[in-house]
C-alpha positions as CSV (number, residue, x, y, z in Angstrom):
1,X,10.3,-23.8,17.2
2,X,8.4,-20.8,15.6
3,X,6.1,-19.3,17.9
4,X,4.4,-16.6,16.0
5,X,1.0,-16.1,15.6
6,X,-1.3,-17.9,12.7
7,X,-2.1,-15.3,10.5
8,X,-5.7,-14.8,9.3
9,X,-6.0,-15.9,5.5
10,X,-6.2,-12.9,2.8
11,X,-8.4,-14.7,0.9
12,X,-10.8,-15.5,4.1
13,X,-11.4,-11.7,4.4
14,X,-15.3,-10.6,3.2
15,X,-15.8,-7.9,0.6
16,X,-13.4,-5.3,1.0
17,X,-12.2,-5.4,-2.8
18,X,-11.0,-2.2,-3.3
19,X,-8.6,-2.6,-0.1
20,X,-7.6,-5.9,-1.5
21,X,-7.1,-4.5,-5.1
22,X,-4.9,-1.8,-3.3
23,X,-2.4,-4.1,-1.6
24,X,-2.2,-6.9,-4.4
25,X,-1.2,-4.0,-6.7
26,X,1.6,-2.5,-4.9
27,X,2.6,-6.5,-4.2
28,X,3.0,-6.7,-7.8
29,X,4.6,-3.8,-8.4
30,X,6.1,-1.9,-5.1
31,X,7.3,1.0,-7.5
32,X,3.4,1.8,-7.1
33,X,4.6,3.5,-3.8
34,X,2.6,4.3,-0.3
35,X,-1.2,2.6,0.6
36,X,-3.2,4.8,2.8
37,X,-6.0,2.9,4.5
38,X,-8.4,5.0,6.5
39,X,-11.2,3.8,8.7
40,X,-12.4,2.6,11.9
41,X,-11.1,0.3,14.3
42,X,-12.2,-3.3,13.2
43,X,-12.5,-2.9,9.5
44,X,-9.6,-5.7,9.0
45,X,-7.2,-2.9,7.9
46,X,-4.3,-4.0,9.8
47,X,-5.0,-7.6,9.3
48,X,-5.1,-7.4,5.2
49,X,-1.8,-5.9,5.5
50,X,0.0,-8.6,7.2
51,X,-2.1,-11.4,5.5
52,X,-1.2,-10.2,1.9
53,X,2.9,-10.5,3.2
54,X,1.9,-14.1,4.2
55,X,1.1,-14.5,0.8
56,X,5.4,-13.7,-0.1
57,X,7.8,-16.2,0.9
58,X,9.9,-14.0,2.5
59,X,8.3,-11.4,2.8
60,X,7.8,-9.0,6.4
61,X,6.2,-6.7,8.0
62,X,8.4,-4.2,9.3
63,X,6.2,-2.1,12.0
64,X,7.1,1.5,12.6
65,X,6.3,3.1,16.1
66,X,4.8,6.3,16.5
67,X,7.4,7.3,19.0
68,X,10.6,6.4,16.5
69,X,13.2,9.6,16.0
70,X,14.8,10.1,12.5
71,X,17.7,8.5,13.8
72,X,15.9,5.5,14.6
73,X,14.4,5.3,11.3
74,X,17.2,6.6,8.8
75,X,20.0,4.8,10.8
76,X,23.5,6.6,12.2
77,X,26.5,7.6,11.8
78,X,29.5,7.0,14.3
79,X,30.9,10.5,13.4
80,X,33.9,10.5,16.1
81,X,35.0,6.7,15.2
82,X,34.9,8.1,11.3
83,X,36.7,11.4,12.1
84,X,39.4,9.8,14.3
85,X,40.2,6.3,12.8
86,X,38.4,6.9,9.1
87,X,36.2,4.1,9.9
88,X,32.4,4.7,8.7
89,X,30.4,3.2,10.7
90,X,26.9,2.9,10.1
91,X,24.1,1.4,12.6
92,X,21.3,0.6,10.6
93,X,17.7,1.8,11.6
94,X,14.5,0.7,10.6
95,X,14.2,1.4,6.4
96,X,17.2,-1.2,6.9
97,X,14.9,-3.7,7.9
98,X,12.4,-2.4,5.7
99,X,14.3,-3.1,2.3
100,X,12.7,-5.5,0.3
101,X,9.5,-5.9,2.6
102,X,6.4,-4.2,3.8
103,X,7.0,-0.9,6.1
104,X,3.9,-0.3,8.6
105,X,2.7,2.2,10.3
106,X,-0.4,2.4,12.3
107,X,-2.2,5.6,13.0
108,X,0.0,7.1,10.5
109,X,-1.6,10.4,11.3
110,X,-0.3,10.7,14.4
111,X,3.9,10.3,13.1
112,X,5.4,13.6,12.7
113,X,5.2,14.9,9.4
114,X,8.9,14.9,9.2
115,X,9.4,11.4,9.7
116,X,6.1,10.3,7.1
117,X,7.9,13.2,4.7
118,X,11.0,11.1,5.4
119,X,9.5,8.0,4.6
120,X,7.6,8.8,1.5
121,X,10.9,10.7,0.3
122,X,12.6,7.6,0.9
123,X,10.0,5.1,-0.9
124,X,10.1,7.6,-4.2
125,X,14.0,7.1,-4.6
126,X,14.7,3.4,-3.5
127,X,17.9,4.7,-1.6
128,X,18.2,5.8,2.1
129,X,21.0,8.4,2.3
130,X,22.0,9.8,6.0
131,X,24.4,12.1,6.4
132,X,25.7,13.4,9.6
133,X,28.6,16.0,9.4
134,X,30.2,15.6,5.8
135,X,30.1,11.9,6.5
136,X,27.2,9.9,4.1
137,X,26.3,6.1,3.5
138,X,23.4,4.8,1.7
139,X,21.9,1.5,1.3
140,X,19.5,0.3,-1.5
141,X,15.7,0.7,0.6
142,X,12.6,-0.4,-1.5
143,X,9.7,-1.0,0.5
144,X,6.0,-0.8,0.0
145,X,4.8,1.4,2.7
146,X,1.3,1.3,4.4
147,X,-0.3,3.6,6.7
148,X,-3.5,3.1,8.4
149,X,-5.5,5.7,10.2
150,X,-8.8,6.7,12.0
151,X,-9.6,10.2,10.5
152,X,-11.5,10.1,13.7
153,X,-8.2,10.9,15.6
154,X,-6.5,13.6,13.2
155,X,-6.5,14.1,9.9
156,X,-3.3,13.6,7.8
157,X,-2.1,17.0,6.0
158,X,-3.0,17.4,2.6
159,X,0.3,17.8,1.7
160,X,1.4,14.5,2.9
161,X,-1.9,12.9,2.3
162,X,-1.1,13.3,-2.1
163,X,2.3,11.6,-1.4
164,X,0.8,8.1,-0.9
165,X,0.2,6.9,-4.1
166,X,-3.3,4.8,-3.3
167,X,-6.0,5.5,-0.6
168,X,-8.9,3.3,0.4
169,X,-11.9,4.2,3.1
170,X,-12.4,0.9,4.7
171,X,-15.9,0.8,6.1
172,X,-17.6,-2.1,8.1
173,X,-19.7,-4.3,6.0
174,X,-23.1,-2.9,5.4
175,X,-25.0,-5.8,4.4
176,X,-26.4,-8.3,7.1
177,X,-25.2,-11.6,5.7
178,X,-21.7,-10.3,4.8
179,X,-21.6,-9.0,8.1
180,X,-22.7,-12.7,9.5
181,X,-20.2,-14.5,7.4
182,X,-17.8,-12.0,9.0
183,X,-18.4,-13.1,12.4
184,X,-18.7,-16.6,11.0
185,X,-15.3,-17.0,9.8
186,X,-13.7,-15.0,12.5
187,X,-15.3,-17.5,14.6
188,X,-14.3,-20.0,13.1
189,X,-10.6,-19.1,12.6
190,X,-10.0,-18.2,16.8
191,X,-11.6,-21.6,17.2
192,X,-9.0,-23.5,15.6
193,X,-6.7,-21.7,13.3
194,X,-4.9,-24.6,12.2
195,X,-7.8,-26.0,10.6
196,X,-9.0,-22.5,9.3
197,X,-5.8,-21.9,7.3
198,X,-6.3,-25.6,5.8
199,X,-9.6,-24.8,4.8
200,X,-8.4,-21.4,2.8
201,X,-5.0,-23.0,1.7
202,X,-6.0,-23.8,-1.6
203,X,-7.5,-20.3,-2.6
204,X,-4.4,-18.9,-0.6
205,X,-1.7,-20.9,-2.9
206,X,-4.0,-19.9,-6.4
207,X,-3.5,-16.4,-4.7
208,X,0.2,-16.7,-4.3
209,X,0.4,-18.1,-7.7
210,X,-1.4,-15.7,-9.7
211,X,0.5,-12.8,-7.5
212,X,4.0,-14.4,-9.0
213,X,3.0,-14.6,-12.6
214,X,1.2,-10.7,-12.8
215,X,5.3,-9.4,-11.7
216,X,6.7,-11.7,-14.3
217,X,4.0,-10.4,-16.6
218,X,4.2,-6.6,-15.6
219,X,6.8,-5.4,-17.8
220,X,5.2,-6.6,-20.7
221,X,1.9,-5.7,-20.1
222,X,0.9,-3.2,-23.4
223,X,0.1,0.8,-21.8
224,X,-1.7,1.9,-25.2
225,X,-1.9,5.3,-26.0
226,X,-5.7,5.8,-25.9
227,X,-5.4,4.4,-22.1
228,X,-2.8,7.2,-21.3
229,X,-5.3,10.0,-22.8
230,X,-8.1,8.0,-20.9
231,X,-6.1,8.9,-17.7
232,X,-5.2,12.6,-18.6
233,X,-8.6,13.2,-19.5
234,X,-9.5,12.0,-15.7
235,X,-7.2,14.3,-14.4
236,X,-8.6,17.5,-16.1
237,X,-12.6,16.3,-15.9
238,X,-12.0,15.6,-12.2
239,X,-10.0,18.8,-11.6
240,X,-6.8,17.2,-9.9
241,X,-3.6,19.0,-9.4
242,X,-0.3,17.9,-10.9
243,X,0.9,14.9,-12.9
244,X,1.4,12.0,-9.6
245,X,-2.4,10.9,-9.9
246,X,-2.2,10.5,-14.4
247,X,1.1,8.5,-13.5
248,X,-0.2,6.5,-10.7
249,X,-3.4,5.4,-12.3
250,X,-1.5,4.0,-15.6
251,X,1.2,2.1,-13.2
252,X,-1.7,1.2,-10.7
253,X,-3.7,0.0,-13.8
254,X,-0.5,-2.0,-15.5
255,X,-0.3,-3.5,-12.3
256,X,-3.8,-4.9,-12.1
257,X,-3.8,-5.6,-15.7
258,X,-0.7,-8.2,-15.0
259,X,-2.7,-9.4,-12.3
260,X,-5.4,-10.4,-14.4
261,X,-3.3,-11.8,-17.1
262,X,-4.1,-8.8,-19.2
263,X,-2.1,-8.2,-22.1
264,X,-2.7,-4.4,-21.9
265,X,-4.0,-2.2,-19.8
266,X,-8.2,-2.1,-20.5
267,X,-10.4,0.9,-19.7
268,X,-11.9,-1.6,-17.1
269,X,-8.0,-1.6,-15.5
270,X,-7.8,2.0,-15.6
271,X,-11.0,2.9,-13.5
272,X,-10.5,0.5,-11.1
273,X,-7.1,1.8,-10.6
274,X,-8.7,5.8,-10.8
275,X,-10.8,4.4,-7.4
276,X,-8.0,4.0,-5.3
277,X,-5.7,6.5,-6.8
278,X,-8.2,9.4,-7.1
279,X,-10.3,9.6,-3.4
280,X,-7.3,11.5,-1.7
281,X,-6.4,14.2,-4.3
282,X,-9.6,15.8,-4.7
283,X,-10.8,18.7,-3.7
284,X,-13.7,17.9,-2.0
285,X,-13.7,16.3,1.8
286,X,-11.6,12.4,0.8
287,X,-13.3,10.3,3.8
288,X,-16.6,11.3,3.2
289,X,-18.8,11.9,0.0
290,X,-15.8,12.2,-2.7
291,X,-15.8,7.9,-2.4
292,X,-20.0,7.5,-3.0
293,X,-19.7,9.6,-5.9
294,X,-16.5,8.7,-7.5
295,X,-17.5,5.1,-9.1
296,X,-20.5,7.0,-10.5
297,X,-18.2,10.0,-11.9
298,X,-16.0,7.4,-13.6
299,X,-18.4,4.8,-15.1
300,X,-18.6,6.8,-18.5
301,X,-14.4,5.9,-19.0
302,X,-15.4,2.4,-18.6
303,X,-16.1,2.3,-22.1
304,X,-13.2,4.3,-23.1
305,X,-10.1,3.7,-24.7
């Protein structure tokens, strides 16, 4: 008998989009890399991420807690059994578990910076190496990783901050009757979740479907050349450092291109991708008036390309 918890629908949660278009991306493509969500408490942060698994037969959440050591999270090595009998034995750790799924980790600003270095490391490669004493193993680790955080608690460094690959402020709903149908469906689903979940299964399922056919799609989807200038040109307008933003705005934009059944990349794709890929990396402060201004900074690239 499975006991676990009814999960709240993905498709049941209000507005939110760019926080949506965030996680459906990297579920299409993982190679994407890290989602930073940042916001208050309540803002359905935590809840989108384990919805949008429900949407992947399969698919997990793998939770990472704040209080995990490297060699909890890398794995180790049995360096006396490997030294006396040649036997390498490896215990696996939690980027074992994490292969394949969704690796998790609340208040992400509050995790050592070695261990979210360690992690983001990890994601980039797609292989977890630990090495203890001349002795190695690795195992194949892909995983999309997500860390949520309330800047309200500690910032995340800079540094560390660039290496997640998309980053969404959530905010609470401003307008009253989103905020009402909010409470309403919330409601609704502690009531009887059962009958919730039925209600949203058919929007789920299109969901699912549509999910499935954008990473059969992705590899085909056209990245003309215009769209990759488009992208550069965003880069240099808006100041940003380094290449990972221009490369993570064209995969972020394949990816939501496939999603929408796009045969190439549009400009539409690209600045929609720019909003969730840009907030983070620049200069100004991310999680406050970079976000209102953005959209407006990007609208003449809409037209672009």
């Amino acid at each position: 008998m499975n006991d676990a918890p009814l999960l709240y629908p993905f498709t049941a949660i209000v507005g939110q989009e760019q926080l949506k278009s965030a996680l459906i991306a990297v579920m299409v493509d993982p190679r994407i890399g890290g989602v930073l969500l940042s916001g208050e408490k309540g803002t359905a942060k935590s809840t989108a991420v384990r919805a949008v698994a429900d949407l992947q037969p399969g698919l997990r959440v793998i939770e990472l807690p704040l209080s995990a050591t490297e060699d909890r999270v890398v794995g180790t090595l049995d360096v006396e059994r490997a030294l006396s009998s040649g036997e390498k034995r490896f215990e696996p750790g939690v980027l074992h578990s994490a292969h394949n799924n969704i690796l998790y980790v609340d208040e992400v600003n509050l995790l050592d910076d070695h261990i979210v270095d360690l992690l983001l490391d990890v994601a980039a490669m797609g292989i977890n190496y630990v090495e203890r004493e001349g002795i190695t193993h690795s195992h194949p680790c892909r995983f999309a990783l997500v860390g949520t955080m309330n800047p309200e608690e500690g910032e995340l460094r800079p540094q560390l901050s660039d290496r997640f690959s998309l980053s969404v402020t959530v905010r609470g709903e401003g307008d009253p009757a989103a905020r009402a149908e909010v409470v309403r469906r919330r409601m609704a689903f502690e009531d009887d979740p059962v009958s919730f979940r039925n209600e949203w299964s058919e929007k789920e399922s299109s969901l699912r479907a549509r999910v499935e056919a954008a990473k059969l799609l992705l590899s085909s989807v056209e990245i003309p050349d215009a769209i990759i200038e488009t992208a550069a040109r965003v880069a240099i307008d808006l100041e940003v450092d380094g290449h990972r933003a221009d490369i993570n705005m064209i995969k972020t934009g394949r990816a939501l291109a496939a999603f929408r059944a796009h045969e190439a990349v549009s400009s539409a794709d690209l600045v929609d991708a720019a909003e969730i890929v840009l907030p983070h990396r620049l200069r100004s402060d991310p999680f406050d008036s970079v976000e209102s201004h953005l959209s407006e900074r990007l609208q003449p690239y809409r037209s672009h390309g």
